[in-house]
C-alpha positions as a LaTeX table, in Angstrom:
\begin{tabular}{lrrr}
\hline
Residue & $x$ (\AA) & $y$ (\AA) & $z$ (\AA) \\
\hline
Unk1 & 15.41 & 25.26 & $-32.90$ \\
Unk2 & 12.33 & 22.83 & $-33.20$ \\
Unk3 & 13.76 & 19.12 & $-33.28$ \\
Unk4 & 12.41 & 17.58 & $-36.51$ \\
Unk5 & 13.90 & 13.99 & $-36.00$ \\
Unk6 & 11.68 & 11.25 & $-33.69$ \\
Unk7 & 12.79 & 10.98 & $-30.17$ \\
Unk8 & 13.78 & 7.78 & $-28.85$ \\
Unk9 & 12.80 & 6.14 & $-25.77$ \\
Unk10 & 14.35 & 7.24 & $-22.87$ \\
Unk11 & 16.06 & 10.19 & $-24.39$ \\
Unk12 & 15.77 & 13.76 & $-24.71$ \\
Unk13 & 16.64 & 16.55 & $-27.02$ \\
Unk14 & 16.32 & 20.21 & $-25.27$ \\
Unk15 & 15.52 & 23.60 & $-26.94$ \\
Unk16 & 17.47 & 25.73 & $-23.88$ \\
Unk17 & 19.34 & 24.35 & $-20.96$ \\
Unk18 & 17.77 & 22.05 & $-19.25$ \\
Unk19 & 17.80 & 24.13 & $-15.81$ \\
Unk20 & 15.40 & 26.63 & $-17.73$ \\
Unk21 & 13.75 & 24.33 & $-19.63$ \\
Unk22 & 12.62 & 22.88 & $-16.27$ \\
Unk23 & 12.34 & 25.81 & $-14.65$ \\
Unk24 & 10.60 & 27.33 & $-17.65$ \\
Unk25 & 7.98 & 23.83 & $-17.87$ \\
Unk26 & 7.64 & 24.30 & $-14.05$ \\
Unk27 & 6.43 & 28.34 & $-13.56$ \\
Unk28 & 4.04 & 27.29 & $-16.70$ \\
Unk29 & 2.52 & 24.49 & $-14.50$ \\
Unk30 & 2.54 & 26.49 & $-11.57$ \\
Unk31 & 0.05 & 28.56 & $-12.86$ \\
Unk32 & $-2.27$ & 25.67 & $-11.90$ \\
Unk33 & $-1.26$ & 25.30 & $-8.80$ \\
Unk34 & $-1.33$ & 29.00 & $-7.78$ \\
Unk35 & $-4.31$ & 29.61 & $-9.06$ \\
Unk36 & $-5.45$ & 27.11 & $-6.55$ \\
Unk37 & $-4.11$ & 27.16 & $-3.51$ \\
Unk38 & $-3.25$ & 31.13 & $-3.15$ \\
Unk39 & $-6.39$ & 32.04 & $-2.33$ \\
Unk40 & $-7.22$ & 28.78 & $-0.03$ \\
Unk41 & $-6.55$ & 31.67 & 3.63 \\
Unk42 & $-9.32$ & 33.62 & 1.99 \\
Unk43 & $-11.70$ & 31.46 & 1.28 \\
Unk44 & $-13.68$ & 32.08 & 4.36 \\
Unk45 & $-13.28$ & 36.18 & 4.23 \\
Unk46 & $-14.54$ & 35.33 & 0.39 \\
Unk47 & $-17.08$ & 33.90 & 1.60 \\
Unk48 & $-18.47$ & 36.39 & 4.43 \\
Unk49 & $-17.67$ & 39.48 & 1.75 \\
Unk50 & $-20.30$ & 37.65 & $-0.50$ \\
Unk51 & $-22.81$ & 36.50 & 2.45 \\
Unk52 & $-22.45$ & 32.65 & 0.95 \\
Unk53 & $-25.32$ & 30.90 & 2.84 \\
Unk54 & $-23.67$ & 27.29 & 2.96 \\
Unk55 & $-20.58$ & 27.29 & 4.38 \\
Unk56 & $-19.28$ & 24.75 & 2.07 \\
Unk57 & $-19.89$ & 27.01 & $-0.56$ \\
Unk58 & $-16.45$ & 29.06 & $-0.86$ \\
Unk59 & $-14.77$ & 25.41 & $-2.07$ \\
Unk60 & $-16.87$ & 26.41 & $-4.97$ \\
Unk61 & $-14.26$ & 29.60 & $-5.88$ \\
Unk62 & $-11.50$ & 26.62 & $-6.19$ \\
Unk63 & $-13.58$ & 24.16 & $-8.03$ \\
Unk64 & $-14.95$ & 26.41 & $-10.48$ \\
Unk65 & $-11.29$ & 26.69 & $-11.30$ \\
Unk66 & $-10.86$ & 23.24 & $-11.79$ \\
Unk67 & $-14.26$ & 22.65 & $-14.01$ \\
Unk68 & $-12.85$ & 25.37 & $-16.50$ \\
Unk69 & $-9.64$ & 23.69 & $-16.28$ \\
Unk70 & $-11.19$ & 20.42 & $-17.78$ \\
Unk71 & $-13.10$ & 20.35 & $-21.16$ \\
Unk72 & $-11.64$ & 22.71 & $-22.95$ \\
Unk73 & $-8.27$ & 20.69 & $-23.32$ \\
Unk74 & $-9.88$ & 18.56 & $-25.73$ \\
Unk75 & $-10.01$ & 21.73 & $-27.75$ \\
Unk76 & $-6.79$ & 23.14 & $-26.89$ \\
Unk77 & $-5.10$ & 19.55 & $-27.74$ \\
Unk78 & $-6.13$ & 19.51 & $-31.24$ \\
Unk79 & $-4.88$ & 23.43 & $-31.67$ \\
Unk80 & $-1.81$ & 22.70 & $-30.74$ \\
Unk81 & $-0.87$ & 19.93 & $-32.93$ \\
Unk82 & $-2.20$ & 22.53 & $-35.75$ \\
Unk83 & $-0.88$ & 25.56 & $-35.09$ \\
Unk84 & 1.93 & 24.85 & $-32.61$ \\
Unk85 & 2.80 & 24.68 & $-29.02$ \\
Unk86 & 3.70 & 28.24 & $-28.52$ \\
Unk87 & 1.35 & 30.14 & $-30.33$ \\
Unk88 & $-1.45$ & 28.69 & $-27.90$ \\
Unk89 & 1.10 & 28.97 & $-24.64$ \\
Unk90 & 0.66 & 32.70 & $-25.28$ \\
Unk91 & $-2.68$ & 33.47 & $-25.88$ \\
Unk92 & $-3.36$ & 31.25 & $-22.94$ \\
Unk93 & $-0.88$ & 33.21 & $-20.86$ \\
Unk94 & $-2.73$ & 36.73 & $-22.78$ \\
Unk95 & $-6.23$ & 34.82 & $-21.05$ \\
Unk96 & $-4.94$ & 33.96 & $-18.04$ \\
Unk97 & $-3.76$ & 37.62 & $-17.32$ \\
Unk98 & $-7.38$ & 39.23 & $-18.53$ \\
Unk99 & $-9.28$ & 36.67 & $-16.26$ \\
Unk100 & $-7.15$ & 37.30 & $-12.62$ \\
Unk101 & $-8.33$ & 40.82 & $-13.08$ \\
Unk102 & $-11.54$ & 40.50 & $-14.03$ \\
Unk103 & $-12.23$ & 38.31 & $-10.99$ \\
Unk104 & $-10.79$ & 41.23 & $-8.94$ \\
Unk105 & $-14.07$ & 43.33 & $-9.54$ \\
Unk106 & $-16.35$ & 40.50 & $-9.67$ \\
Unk107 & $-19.16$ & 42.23 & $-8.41$ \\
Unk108 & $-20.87$ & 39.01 & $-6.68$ \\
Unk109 & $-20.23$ & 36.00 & $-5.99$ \\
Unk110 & $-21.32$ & 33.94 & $-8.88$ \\
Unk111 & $-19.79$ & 36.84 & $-11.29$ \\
Unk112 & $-16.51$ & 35.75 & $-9.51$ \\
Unk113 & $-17.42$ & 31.70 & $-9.87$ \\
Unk114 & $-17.56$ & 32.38 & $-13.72$ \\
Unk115 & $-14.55$ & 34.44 & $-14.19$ \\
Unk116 & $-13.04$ & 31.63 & $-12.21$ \\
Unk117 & $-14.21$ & 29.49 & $-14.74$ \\
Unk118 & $-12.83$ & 31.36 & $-17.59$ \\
Unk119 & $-9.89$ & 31.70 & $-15.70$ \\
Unk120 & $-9.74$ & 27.87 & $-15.61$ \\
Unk121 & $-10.12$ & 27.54 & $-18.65$ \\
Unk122 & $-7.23$ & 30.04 & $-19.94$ \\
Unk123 & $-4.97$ & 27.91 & $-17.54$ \\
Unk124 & $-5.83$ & 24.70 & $-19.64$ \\
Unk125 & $-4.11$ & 26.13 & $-22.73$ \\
Unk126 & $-0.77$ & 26.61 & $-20.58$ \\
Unk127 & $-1.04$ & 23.07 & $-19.41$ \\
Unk128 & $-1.91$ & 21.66 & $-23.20$ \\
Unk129 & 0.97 & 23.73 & $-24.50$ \\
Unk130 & 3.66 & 22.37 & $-21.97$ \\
Unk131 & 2.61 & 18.91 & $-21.41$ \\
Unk132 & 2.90 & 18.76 & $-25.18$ \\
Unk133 & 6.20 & 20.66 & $-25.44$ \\
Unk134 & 7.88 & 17.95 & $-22.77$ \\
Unk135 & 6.69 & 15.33 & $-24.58$ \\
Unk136 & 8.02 & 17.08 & $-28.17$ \\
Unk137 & 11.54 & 17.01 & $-27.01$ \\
Unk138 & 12.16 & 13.54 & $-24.00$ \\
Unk139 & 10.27 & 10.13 & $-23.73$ \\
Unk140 & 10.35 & 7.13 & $-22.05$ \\
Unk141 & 11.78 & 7.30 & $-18.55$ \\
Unk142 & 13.69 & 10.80 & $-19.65$ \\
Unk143 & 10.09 & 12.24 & $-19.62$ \\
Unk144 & 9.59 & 10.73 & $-16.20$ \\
Unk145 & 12.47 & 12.32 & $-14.79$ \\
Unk146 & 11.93 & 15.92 & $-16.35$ \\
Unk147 & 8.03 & 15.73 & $-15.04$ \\
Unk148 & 9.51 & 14.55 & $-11.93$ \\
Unk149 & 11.85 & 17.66 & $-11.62$ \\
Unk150 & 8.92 & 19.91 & $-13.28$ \\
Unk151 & 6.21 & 18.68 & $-10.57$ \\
Unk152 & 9.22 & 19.22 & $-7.72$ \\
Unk153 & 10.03 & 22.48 & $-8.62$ \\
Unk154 & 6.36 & 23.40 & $-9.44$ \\
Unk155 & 4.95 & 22.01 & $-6.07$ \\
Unk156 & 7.30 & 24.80 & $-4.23$ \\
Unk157 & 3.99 & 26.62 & $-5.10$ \\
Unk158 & 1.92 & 25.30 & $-3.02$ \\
Unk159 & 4.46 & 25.43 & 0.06 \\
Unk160 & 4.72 & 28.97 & $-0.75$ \\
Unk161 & 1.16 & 30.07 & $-2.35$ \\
Unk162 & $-1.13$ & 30.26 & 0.63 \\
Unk163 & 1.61 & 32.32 & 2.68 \\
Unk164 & 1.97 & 34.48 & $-0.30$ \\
Unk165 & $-1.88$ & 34.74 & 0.01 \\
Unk166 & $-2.02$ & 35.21 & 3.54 \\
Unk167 & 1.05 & 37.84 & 3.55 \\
Unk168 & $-0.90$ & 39.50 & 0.38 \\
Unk169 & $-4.54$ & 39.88 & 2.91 \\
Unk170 & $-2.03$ & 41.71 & 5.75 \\
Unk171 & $-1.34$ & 44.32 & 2.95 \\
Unk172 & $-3.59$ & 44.70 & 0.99 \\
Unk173 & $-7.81$ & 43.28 & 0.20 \\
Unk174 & $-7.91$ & 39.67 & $-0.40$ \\
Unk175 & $-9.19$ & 41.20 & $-4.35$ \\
Unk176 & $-4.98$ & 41.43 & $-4.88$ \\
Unk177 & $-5.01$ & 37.76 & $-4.53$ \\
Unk178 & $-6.14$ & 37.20 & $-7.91$ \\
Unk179 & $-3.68$ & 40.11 & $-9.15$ \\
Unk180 & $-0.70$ & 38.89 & $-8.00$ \\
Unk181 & $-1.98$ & 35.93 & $-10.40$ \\
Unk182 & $-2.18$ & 38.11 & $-13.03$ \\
Unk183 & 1.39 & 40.01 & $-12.65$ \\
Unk184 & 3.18 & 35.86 & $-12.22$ \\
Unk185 & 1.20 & 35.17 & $-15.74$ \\
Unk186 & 2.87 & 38.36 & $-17.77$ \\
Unk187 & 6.01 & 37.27 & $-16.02$ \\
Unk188 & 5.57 & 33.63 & $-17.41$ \\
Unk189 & 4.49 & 35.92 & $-20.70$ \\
Unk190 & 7.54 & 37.57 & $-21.08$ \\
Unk191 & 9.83 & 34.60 & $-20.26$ \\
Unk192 & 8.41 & 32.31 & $-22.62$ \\
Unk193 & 8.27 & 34.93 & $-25.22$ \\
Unk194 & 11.88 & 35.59 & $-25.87$ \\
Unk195 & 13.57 & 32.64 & $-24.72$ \\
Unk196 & 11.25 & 29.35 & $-25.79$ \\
Unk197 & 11.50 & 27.82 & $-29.74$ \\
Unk198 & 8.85 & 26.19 & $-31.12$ \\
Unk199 & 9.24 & 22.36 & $-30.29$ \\
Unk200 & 6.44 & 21.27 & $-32.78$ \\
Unk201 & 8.24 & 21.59 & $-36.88$ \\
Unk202 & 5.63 & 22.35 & $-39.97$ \\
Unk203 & 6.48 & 18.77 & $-40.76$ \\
Unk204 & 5.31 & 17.51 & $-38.17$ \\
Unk205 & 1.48 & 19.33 & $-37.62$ \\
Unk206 & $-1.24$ & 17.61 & $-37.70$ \\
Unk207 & $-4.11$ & 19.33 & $-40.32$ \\
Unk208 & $-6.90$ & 21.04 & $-37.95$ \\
Unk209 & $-10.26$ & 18.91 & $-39.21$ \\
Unk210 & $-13.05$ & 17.25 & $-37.38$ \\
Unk211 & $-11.70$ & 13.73 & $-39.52$ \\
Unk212 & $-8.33$ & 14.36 & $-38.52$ \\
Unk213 & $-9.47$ & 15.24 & $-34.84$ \\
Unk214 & $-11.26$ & 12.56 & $-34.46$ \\
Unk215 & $-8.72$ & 9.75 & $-35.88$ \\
Unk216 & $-6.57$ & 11.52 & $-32.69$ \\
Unk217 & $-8.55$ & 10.85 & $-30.63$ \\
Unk218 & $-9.83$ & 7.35 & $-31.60$ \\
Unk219 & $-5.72$ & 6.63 & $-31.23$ \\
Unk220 & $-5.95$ & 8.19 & $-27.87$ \\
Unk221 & $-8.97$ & 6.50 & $-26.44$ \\
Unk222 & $-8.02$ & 3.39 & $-27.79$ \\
Unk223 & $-5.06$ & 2.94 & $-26.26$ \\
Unk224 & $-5.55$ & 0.25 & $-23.56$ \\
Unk225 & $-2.03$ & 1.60 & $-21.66$ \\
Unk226 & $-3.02$ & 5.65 & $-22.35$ \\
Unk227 & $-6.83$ & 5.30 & $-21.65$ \\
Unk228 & $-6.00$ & 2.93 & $-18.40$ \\
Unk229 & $-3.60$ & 5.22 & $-16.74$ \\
Unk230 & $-5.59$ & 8.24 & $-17.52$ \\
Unk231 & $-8.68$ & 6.91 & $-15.90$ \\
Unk232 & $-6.12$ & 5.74 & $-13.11$ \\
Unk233 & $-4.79$ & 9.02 & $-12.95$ \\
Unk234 & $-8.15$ & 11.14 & $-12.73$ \\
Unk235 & $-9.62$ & 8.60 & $-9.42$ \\
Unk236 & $-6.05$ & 9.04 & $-7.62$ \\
Unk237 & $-6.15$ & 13.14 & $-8.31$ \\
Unk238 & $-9.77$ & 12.85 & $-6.79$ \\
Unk239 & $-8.05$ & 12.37 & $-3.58$ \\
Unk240 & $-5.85$ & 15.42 & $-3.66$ \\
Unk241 & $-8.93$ & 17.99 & $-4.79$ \\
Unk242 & $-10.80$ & 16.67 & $-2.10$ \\
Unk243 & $-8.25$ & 17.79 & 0.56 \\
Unk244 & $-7.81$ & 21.28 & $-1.80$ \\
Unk245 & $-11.33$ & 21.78 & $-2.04$ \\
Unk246 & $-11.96$ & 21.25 & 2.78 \\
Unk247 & $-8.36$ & 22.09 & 3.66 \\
Unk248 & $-9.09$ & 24.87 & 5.56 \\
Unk249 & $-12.09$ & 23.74 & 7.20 \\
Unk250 & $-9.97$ & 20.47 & 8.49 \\
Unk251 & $-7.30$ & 22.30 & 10.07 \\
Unk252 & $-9.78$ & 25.14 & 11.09 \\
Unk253 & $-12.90$ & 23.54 & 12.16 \\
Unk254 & $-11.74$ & 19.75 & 12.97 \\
Unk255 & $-8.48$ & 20.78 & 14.78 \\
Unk256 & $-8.87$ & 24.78 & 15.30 \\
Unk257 & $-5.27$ & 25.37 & 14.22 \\
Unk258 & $-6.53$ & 27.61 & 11.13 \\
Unk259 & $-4.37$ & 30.51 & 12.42 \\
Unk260 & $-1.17$ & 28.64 & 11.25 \\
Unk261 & $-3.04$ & 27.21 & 8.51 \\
Unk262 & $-0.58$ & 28.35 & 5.55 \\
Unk263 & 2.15 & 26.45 & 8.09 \\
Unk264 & 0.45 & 22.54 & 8.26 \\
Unk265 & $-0.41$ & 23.06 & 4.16 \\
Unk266 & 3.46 & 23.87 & 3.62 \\
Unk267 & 4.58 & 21.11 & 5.40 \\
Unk268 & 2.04 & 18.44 & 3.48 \\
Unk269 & 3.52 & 20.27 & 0.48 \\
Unk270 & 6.91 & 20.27 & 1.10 \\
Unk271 & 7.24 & 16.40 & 2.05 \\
Unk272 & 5.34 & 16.22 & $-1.63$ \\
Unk273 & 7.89 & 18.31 & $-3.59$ \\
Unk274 & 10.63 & 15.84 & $-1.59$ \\
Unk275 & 8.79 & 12.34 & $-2.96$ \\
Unk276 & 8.58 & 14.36 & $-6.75$ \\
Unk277 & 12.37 & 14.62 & $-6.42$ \\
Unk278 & 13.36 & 11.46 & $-5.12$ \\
Unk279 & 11.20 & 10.18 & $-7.91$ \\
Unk280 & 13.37 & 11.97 & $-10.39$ \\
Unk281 & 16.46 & 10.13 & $-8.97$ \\
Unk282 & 14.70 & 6.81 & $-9.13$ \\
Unk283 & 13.00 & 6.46 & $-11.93$ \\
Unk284 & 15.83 & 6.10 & $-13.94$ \\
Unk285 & 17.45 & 2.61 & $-12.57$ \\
Unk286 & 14.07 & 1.41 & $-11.16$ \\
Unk287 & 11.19 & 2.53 & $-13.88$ \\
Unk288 & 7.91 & 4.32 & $-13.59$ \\
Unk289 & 5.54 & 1.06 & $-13.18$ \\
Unk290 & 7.94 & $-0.02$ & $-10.40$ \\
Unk291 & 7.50 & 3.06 & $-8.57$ \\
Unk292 & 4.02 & 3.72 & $-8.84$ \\
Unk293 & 2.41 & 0.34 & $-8.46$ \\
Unk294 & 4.46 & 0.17 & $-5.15$ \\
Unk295 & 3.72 & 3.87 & $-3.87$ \\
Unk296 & $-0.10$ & 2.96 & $-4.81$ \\
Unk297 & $-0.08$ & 0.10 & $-2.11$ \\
Unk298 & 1.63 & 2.34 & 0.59 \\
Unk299 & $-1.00$ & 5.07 & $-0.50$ \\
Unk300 & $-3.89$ & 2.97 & 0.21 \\
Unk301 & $-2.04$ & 1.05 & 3.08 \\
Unk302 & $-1.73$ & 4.45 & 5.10 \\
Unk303 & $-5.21$ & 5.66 & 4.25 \\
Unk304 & $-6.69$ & 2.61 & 6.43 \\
Unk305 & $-4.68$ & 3.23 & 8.62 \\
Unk306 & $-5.41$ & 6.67 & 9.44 \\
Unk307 & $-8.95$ & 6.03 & 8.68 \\
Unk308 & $-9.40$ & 3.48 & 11.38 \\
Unk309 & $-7.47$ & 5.55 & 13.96 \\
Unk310 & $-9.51$ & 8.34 & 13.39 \\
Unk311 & $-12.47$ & 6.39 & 13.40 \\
Unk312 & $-11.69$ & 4.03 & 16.91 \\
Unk313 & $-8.91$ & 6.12 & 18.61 \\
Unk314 & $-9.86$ & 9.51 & 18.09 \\
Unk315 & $-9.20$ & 12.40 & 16.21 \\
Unk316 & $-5.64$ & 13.44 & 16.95 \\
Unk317 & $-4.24$ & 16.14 & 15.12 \\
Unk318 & $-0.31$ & 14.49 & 15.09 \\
Unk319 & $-1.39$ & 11.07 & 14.15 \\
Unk320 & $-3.49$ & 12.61 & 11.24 \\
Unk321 & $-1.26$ & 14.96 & 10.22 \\
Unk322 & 1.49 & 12.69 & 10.33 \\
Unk323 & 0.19 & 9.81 & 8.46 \\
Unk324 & $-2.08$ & 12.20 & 5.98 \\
Unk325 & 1.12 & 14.03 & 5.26 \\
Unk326 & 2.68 & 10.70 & 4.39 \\
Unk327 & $-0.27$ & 9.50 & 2.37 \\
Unk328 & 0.30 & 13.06 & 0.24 \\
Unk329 & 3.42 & 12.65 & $-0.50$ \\
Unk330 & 2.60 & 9.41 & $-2.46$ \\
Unk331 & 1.49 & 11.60 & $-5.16$ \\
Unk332 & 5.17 & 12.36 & $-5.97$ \\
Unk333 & 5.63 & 9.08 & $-7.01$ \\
Unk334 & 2.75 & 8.34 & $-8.81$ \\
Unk335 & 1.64 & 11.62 & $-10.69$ \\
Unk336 & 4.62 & 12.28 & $-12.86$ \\
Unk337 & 5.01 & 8.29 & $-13.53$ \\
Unk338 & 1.04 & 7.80 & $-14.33$ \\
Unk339 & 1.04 & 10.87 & $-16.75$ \\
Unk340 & 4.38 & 9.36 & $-18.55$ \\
Unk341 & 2.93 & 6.18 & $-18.92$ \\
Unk342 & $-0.02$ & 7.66 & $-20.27$ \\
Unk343 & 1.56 & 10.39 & $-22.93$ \\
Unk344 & 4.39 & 8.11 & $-24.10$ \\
Unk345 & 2.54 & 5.83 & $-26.50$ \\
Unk346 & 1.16 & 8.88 & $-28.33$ \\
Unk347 & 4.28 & 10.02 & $-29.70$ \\
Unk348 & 3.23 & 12.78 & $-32.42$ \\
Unk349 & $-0.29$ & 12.85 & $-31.43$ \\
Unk350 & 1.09 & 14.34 & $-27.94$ \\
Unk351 & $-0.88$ & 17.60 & $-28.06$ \\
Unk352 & $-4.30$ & 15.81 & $-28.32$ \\
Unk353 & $-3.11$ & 12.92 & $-25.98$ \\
Unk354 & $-1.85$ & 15.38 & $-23.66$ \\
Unk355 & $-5.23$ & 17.19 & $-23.78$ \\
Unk356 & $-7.12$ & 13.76 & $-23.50$ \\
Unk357 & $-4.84$ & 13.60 & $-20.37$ \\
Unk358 & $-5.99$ & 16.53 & $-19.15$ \\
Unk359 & $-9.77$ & 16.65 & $-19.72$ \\
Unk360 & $-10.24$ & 12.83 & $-18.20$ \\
Unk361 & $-8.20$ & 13.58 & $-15.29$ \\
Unk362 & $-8.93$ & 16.99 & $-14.06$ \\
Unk363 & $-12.83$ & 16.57 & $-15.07$ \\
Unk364 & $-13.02$ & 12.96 & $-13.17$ \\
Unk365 & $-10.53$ & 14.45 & $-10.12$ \\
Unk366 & $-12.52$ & 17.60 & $-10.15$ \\
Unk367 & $-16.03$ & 15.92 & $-9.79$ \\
Unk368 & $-14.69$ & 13.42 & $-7.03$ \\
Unk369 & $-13.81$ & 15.85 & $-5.55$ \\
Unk370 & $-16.19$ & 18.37 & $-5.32$ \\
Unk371 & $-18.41$ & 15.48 & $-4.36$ \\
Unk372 & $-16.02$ & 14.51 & $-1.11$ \\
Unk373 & $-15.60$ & 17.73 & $-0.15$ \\
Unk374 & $-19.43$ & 18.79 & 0.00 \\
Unk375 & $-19.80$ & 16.04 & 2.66 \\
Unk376 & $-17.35$ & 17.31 & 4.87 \\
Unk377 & $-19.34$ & 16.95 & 8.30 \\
Unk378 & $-16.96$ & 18.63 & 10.76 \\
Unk379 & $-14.42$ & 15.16 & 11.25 \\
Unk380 & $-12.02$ & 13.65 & 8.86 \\
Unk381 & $-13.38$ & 10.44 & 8.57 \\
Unk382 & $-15.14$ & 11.73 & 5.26 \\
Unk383 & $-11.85$ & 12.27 & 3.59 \\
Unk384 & $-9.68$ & 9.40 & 4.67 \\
Unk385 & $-12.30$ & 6.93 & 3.82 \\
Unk386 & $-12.53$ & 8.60 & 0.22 \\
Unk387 & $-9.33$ & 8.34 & 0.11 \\
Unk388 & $-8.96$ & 4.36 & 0.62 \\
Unk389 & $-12.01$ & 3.80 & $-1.90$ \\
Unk390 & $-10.39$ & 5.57 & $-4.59$ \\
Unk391 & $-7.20$ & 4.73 & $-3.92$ \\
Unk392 & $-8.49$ & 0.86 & $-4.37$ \\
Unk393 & $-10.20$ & 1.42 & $-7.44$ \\
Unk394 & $-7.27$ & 3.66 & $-9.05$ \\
Unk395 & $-5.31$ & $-0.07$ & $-8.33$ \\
Unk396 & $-8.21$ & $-1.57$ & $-9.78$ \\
Unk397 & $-7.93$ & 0.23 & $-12.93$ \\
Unk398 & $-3.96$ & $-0.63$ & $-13.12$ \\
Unk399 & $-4.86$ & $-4.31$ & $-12.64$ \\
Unk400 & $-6.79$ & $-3.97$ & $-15.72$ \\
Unk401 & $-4.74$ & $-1.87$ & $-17.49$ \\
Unk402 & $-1.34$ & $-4.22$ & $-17.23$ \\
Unk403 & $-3.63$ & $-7.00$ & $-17.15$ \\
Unk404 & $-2.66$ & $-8.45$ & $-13.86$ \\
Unk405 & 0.57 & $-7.62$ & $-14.20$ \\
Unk406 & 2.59 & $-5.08$ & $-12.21$ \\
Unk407 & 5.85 & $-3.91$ & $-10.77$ \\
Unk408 & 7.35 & $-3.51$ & $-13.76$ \\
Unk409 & 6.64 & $-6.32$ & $-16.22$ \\
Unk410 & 6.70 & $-4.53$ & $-19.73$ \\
Unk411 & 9.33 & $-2.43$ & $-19.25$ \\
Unk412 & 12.47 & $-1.31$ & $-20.49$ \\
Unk413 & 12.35 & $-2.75$ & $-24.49$ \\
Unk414 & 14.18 & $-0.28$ & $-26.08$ \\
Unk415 & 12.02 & 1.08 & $-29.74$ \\
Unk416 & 11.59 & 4.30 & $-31.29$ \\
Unk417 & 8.60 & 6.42 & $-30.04$ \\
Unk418 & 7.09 & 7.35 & $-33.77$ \\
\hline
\end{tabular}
């Protein structure tokens, strides 16, 4: 049954078990991530199959992804404070299954960029829907720890999509890549279907109207803590679409280990699903400012670090991957926390902050890092030094945001999240 009553902070009030509810949140999400990283062992057979002339063209097949992903939130936002979380989670999912097969007889390569983007954009409904759906039913640090198991679970995708991807292409033409997206969306589809409640009462719906819309988003935008840790949120993500977007060409062309590529991505991936989940254990005695202001120093700390070794010692493929993989697994401690911070001001007006969220983050991530990547010049150097700029103006941003004040100070007053 929907929950018609006002959560309070640091609480949460479950449709289903909260094993499938996070399970449930987590396959939803993961249709972001899949739809990303599966196809990363093909890019380069995409690639030669459409006779791309630059080679840094077949990041465009992931980043065309992303753009879709962006913009159309701040449609999708509105919608579902309307009409309901679920009603949009399936048509999304409906989209989402219609676009993976369409880009399986793309018949060039720019037909295949724009189902991509349509594709995208089909995938920003899911993430609307359940971003909004978490934040119906848990706040506070409760919402931090559910994102926190969400993004752990969720981020077993990436550990596992490029194999799938790469085990897929020994079968079967790299085209399947994109159906096997297709088949996880109807199973998503059918799950949702018959086992998730609508979180979002008639009570409680916000009257679809460009006044209406735009008094959201004035609440959104004007939020110092919201609008701060969004903008926060999008320079940090910059950082991890960069990587995304040149992965294979770093452990390919910088270190020639692309054979085992799906291997080295797993194991960044995996130490990143780890941080997620000791984030969920933490967050609850330490608090999500805590965590992420610290994780954002260590972030940028080993960044430099790597950045200058690569840049005076040499490129060594252990001390990069070593310290890079490190550097990744930050994100586990700041992404769920940042997106919390962000969402749980909004309180009924999560479906439009949510989408706010969304477009400001992937659009500003997305361009970042399509920028970074283009540069990629056959070293690292280009990466890890993006990676301590943005990582310095992400703190910035906090420093703003908390107005000097981090680690913490702010937290824990207990009120009612209207």
């Amino acid at each position: 049954m929907a929950n018609p009553k006002p959560i309070k902070r640091d609480s949460m009030n479950l449709p289903i078990p909260f094993w499938e509810f996070v399970a449930m949140m987590a396959a939803v999400f993961g249709l972001q991530a899949l739809g990303i990283d599966v196809m990363l062992p093909a890019l380069s057979l995409i690639g030669e199959e459409f006779h791309t002339v630059n080679p840094n063209d077949q990041q465009l097949v992931v980043f065309a992804f992303v753009l879709g992903f962006g913009f159309p939130q701040l449609i999708f936002g509105p919608v579902s404070d309307r009409f309901g979380r679920k009603i949009l989670l399936q048509w999304s999912l409906a989209g989402y299954f219609v676009a993976s097969f369409l880009c399986m007889i793309a018949p060039s390569f720019y037909w295949l960029l724009f189902f991509r983007f349509i594709q995208g954009i089909t995938c920003a409904g899911t993430r609307v829907s359940a971003g909004a759906i978490i934040r119906d039913v848990s706040a506070g640090r409760a919402m931090a720890k559910i994102m926190s198991l969400v993004y752990t679970v969720f981020m077993i995708v990436p550990i596992l999509a490029p194999a799938i991807g790469t085990m897929v292409m020994t079968a079967l033409p790299w085209e399947w890549i994109f159906g096997v997206l297709g088949l996880f969306s109807l199973f998503v589809f059918v799950w949702t279907t018959f086992r998730l409640p609508q979180t979002l009462p008639e009570s409680e719906r916000r009257p679809f109207s460009l006044k209406s819309i735009r008094a959201a988003f004035q609440a959104v935008m004007t939020n110092r803590i919201s609008l701060g840790y969004m903008i926060a949120s999008g320079v940090i993500f910059g950082c991890l679409f960069s990587f995304i977007g040149s992965s294979e060409q770093v452990f390919n062309d910088v270190f020639e280990r692309g054979d085992n590529f799906w291997i080295w991505f797993a194991g960044i991936a995996g130490l990143l699903a780890i941080m997620n989940f000791a984030n969920s254990r933490a967050v609850d005695n330490l608090g999500m400012r805590r965590i992420s202001h610290t994780v954002l120093f260590v972030f940028i700390s080993l960044s430099l670090i790597n950045l200058l070794w690569m840049q005076f010692v040499g490129q060594d493929f252990w001390v990069f991957y070593i310290l890079f993989a490190m550097t990744f697994g930050s994100f586990g401690m700041i992404g769920a926390n940042f997106t919390s911070l962000a969402l749980e001001p909004m309180g009924k007006q999560a479906g439009t902050a949510n989408a706010v969220y969304g477009f400001i983050t992937m659009t500003v991530s997305s361009l970042i890092g399509i920028c970074v990547a283009r540069v990629f010049d056959g070293t690292v150097r280009p990466l890890l030094f993006a990676f301590v700029i943005l990582g310095f103006i992400s703190l910035g941003v906090i420093l703003v945001t908390e107005k000097g004040k981090l680690f913490g100070v702010g937290e824990g007053k207990e009120s009612e999240i209207l």
